[in-house]
C-alpha positions as CSV (number, residue, x, y, z in Angstrom):
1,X,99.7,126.0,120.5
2,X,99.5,126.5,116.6
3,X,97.2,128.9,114.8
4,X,95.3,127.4,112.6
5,X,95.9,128.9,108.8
6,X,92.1,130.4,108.1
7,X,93.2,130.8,104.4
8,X,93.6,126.8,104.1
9,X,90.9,125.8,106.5
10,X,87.7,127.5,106.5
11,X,84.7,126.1,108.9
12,X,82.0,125.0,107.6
13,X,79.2,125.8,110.5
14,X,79.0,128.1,114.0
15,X,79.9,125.4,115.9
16,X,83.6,124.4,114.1
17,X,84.1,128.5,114.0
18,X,83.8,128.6,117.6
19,X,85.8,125.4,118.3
20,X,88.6,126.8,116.0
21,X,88.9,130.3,118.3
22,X,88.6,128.5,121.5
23,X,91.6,126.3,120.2
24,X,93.7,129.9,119.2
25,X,92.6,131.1,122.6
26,X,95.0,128.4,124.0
27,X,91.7,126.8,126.1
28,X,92.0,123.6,124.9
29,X,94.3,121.3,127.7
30,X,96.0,117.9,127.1
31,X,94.9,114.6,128.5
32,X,97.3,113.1,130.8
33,X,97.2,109.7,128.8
34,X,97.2,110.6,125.2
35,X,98.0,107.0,124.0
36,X,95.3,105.6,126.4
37,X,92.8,108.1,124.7
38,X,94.0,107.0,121.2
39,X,93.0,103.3,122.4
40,X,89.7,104.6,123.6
41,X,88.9,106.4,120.1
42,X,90.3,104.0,118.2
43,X,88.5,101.1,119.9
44,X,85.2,103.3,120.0
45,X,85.6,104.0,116.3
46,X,86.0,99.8,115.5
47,X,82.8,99.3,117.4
48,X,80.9,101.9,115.7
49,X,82.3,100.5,112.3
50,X,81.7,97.1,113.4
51,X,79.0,95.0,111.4
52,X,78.3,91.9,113.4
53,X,74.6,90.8,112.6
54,X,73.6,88.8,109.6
55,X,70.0,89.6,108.1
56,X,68.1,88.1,105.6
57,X,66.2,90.2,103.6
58,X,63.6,89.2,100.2
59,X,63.5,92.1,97.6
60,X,61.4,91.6,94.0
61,X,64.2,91.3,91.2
62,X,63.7,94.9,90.2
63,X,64.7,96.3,93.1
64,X,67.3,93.7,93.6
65,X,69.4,95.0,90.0
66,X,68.4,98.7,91.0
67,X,70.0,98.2,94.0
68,X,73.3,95.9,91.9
69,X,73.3,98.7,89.3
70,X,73.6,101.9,92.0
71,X,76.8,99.9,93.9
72,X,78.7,99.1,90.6
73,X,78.0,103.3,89.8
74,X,79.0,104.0,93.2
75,X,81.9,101.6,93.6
76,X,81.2,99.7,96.8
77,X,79.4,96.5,96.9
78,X,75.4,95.8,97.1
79,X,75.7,94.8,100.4
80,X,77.6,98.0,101.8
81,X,75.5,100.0,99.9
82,X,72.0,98.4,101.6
83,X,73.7,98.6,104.5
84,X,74.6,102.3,104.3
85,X,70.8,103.3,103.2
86,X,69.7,101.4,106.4
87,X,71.7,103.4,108.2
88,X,71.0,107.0,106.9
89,X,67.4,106.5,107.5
90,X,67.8,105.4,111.0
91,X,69.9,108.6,111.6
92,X,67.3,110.8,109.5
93,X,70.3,111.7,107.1
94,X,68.4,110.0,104.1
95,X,66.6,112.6,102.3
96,X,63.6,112.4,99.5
97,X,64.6,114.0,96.6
């Protein structure tokens, strides 16, 4: 297999440093179906992405043009942006300050 260049690629915990000299110790095997696996990820990956429930949700109008004002400074739209708060704090990712 290839060795991976640790002048470009540098990892960024214990856990990618070991996977990256597991992988130059040739231990890593290929699947038998590598386009079947691609579906697999691929297919996982939509369904992770997937946003298929509607909610309604009342905010005061403060927090509504806080929220209008962060998505136009970040570039994605309100709703993405609600969305994407919702899901940090469910995956304890969203930190106080």
């Amino acid at each position: 297999m290839n060795k991976i260049n640790k002048k470009a690629f540098k990892p960024i915990d214990q856990e990618e440093k070991d996977l990256m000299e597991s992988f130059e110790r040739d231990e890593w095997q290929p699947v038998k179906n590598i386009e079947q696996e691609k579906k697999k990820a691929m297919e996982a990956a939509r369904n992770t992405l997937k946003k298929d429930k509607r909610i309604n949700l009342r905010l005061s109008q403060k927090d509504y043009h806080q929220i209008q004002i962060k998505a136009i400074e970040e570039g994605i739209p309100y709703q993405t942006l609600i969305s994407s708060i919702v899901h940090k704090y469910l995956n304890g990712s969203l930190t106080p300050r």
